[in-house]
N, C-alpha and C positions, 0 to 999 in steps of 0.2 A: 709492299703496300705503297700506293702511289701518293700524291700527295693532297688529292683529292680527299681520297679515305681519312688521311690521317686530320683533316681541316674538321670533318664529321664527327670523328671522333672525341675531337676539341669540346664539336658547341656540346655533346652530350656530357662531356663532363663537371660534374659539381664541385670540381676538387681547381681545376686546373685557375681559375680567376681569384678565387680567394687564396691561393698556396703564392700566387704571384703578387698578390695585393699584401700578404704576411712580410715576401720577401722586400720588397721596395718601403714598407713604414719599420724594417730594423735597418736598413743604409739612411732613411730619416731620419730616426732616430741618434745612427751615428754621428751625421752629420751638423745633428743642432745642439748636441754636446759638445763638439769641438766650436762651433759656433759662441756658443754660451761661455766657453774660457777665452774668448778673443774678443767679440762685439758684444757690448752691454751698453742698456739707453735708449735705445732708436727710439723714433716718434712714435713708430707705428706698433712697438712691442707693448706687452704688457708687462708691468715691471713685478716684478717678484722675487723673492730671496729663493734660495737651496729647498728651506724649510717649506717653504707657502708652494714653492712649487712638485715636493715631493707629495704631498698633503692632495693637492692639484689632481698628480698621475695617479697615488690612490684612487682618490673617487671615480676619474674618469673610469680605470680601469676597473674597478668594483659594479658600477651602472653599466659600462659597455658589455659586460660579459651576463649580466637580467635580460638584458636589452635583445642579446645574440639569442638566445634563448627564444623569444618571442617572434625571430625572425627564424626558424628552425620550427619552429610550433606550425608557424602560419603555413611554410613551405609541405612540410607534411600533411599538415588539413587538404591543402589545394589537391597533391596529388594523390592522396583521396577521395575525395571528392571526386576528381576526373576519372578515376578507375571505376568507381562506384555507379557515377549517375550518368554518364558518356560510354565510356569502352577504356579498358587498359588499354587497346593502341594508343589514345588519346593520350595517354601517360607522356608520352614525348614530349607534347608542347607546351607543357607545363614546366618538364626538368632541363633544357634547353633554354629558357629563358632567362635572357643575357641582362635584362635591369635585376631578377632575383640573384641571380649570379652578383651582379656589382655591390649590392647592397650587402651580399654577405660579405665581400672582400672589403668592401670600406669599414663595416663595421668591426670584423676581424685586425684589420689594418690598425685601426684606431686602439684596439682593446693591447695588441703588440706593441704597438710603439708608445703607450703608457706602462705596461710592463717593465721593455727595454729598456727604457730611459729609467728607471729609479732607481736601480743599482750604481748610476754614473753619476746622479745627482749630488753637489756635495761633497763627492768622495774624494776631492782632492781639494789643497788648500787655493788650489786656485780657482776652485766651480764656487765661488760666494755668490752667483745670482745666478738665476737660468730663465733669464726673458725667453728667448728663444720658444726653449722647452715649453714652456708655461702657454705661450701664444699657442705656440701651437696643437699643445691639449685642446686650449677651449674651442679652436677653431673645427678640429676633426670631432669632437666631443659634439658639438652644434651641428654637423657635416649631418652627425652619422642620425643624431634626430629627428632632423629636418628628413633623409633617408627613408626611417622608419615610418613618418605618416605620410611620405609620398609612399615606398610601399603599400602599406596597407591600403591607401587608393588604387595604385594600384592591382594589387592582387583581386580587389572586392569586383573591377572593369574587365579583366580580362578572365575569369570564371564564368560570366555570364556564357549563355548558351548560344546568344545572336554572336558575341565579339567572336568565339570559340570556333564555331562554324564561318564563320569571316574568312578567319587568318587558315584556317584548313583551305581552306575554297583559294584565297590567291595563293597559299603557296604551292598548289596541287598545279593553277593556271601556269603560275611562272616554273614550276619543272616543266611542265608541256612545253613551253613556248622557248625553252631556254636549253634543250635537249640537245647535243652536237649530232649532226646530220653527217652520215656520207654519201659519195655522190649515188645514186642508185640509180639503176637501168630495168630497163621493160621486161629485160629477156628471161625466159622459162628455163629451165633445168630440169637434168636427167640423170641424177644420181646410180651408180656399180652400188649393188651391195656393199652390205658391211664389211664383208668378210673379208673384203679385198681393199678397207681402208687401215689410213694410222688416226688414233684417237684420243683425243687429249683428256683425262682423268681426275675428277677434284681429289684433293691430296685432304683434305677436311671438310669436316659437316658444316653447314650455315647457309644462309640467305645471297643470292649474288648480287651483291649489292653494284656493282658497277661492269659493264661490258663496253671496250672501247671499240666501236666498227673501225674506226681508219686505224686503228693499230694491226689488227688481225689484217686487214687488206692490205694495209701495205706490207706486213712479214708474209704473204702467201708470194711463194717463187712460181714463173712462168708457168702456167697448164694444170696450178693445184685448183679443186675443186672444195669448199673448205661447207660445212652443215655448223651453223651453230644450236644446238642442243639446247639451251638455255635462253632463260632471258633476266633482265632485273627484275628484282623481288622472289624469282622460284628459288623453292628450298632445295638445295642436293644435299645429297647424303655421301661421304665418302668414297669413291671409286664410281660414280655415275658419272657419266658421259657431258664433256663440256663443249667439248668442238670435235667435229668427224672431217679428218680430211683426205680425197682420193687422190693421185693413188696411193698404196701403202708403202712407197717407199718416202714418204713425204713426211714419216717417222721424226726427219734430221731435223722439222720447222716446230715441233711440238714444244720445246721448253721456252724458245724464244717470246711464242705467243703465249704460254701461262700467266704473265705478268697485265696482258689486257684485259683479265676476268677476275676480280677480285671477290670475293668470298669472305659474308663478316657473320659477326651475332645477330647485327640488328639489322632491319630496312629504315630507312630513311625516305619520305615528300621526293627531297629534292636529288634524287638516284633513282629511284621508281615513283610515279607518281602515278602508279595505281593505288600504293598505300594509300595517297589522301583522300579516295574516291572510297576504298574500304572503311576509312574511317567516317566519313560522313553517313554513310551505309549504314554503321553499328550504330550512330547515335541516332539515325531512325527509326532503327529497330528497334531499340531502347524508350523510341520518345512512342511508339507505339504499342509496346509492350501492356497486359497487364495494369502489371505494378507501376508503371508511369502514367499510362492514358494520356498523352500530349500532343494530340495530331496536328495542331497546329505547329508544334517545332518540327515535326515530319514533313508538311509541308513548306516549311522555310526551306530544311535540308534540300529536299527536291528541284528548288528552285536553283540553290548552289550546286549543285550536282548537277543540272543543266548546263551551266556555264562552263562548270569542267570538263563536260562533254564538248561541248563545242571545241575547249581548247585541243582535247583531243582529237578531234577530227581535224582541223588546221593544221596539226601535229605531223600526221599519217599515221602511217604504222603498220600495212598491210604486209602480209607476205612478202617480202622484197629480195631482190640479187644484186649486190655491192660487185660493180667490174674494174678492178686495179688494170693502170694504163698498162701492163705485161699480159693481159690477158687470164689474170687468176681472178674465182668469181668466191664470192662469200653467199650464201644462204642461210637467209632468217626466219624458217619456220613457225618458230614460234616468238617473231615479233608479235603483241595483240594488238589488234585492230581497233580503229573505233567501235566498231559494232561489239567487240568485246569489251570494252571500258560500256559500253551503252549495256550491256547484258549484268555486267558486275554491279550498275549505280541503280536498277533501279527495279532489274528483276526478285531479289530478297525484297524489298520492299512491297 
C-alpha cells in the first residue's frame, strides 16, 4: 500500500483526529500538573486552590461529555440525511470532514484532560493550588463551546444542496486537472493472443483505486508489450486479469509491477473522478424522482456536471500507448474517454 492510499485512508477516518487529539490533552494534562507543583501566581493564571479546582474539572468534565453527545447526534443526523435525500455515494463527503473531525477531537481532548488531571489534583502535599490546571479548564471548556455553535453553523451550510453539489463539482474538476500524465505517443498497436501472454492477477476483491502509468512503463524491459485491463474506479473480483503482458516469457516483470495497481474497499473523487460525476448523477435522479419532484436542483446538477466535463476533456483520456525510452509500450484500453464521462453525466438523466 503506497502512501498515497494510506493518506485516503486517513481523511476517511473518524477515529484517527480525535484518538490524536485524546492523546496530546493527557501529555497536557501531564504537564500542567507538574507545572502547578513548581509555578503558582502568574498574572495571566486564574488562581484557584486544589479544591476549586478539582470542583473546576468536575464540571467541565461532566458538561463536556452532554455536550459530546450532541456532537455525535448532529454528525449521525447529517449522514442521514445525505444517504436518504442525495445518494449513499454522497455519504463520503460528509464522514471526511475535517472541521467535524476537529471538533470531535477538541471536545474529546477537553472532556480527557479534565478527567486526567483530577486524580493528580491535590494528591500530594505539595499540589496546594493548580492555576495552571484551573486556567486551562476554562479555556478548553470555552474552546470547545464556542466549537459547538460554530459547528452547528456549520453543519446547517454545508447540508444544503447548492454547497453539497459545489464541493462535489470542484473536487471531481481538481482530480481531472491534477491526474499525473505519462508521456503518450500516437502509435497503434497489434496485440499476439492471449495465450501466448504473462498476466498479472488481483490477489483480492475491491475497487482499483489507484493505477500508476509511469510505474508499469518504466518496470516494462526492452520489446514488452504490456495491455492494462483495468482502470480506476472498476470493480475486480479476485483472479481477473489486471495487466496482460507479451510475450509470455515476461512472467519474471509481473510481481514487480503489482505494487503500481492498488486495489481497496472504497473509491475516492480524488483517485477516480468519475466517482464525482456518478454522484452528481444520483442526486439528479433523486432530485427528479417521484418522491422528490425537484427539477430545478436537476438543473443546477446539470450545470455542474457540465463543468466537469469540460475538465474532463482538457484531461484526455482516450485510448492511448505510453512508449518507455527502451522501446516497451503500455496499452490503455480501457482508459474512458471524455465522450464516456459525457455518456455517464448526463445520459441517466
Amino acid at each position: 500500500m503506497n502512501l498515497r492510499n494510506l493518506i485516503e485512508r486517513a481523511r476517511d477516518s473518524q477515529f484517527l483526529i480525535p484518538a490524536a487529539a485524546i492523546a496530546v490533552s493527557l501529555m497536557i494534562a501531564f504537564a500542567t500538573n507538574k507545572l502547578d507543583e513548581t509555578v503558582t501566581g502568574h498574572e495571566i493564571l486564574i488562581p484557584a486552590s486544589s479544591g476549586a479546582a478539582r470542583t473546576l474539572l468536575a464540571t467541565v468534565a461532566g458538561a463536556i461529555i452532554t455536550v459530546a453527545a450532541l456532537v455525535f447526534s448532529f454528525t449521525a443526523v447529517t449522514v442521514q440525511l445525505a444517504a436518504s435525500q442525495y445518494s449513499p455515494r454522497v455519504v463520503q463527503e460528509f464522514v471526511r470532514d475535517r472541521a467535524q473531525q476537529a471538533v470531535v477531537g477538541l471536545v474529546m481532548g477537553t472532556f480527557t484532560f479534565s478527567l486526567a488531571s483530577l486524580p493528580a489534583v491535590g494528591a500530594s502535599a505539595e499540589f496546594v493550588r493548580a492555576d495552571w490546571t484551573a486556567t486551562l479548564a476554562v479555556v478548553l471548556g470555552i474552546a470547545s463551546a464556542v466549537s459547538i455553535v460554530w459547528f452547528i453553523d456549520h453543519i446547517t451550510r454545508r447540508i444544503r444542496i447548492d454547497d453539497t453539489v459545489r464541493r462535489i463539482s470542484e473536487r471531481t474538476v481538481a482530480a481531472f486537472e491534477g491526474r499525473e500524465a505519462a508521456a503518450a505517443s500516437a502509435d497503434g498497436w497489434n496485440l499476439l493472443p492471449d495465450a501466448d501472454s504473462a498476466c498479472l492477477r488481483a490477489t483480492s476483491s475491491g475497487f482499483v483505486q489507484q493505477v500508476d502509468l509511469n510505474a508499469i512503463v518504466a518496470g516494462l524491459a526492452s520489446g514488452t508489450v504490456a495491455r492494462l485491463d483495468t482502470w480506476s474506479g472498476s470493480f475486480v473480483a479476485e483472479g481477473n486479469r489486471l495487466l496482460t503482458l507479451w510475450p509470455a516469457a515476461a512472467i519474471d516483470q509481473i510481481s514487480p509491477l503489482r505494487s503500481a495497481i492498488v486495489i481497496g474497499a472504497t473509491r475516492t473523487i480524488e483517485q477516480d473522478p468519475g466517482l464525482g460525476i456518478r454522484q452528481l448523477v444520483d442526486i439528479a435522479l433523486r432530485a427528479l424522482s417521484p418522491g422528490v419532484n425537484d427539477p430545478a436542483t436537476a438543473a443546477d446538477v446539470v450545470r455542474y456536471l457540465a463543468v466537469c466535463i469540460r475538465a474532463a476533456q482538457r484531461a484526455g483520456g482516450s485510448n492511448r500507448v505510453f512508449t518507455a525510452p527502451n522501446g516497451a509500450r503500455l496499452v490503455t484500453p480501457h482508459a474512458p474517454t471524455a465522450s464516456a464521462h459525457l455518456a455517464t453525466a448526463f445520459a441517466p438523466i
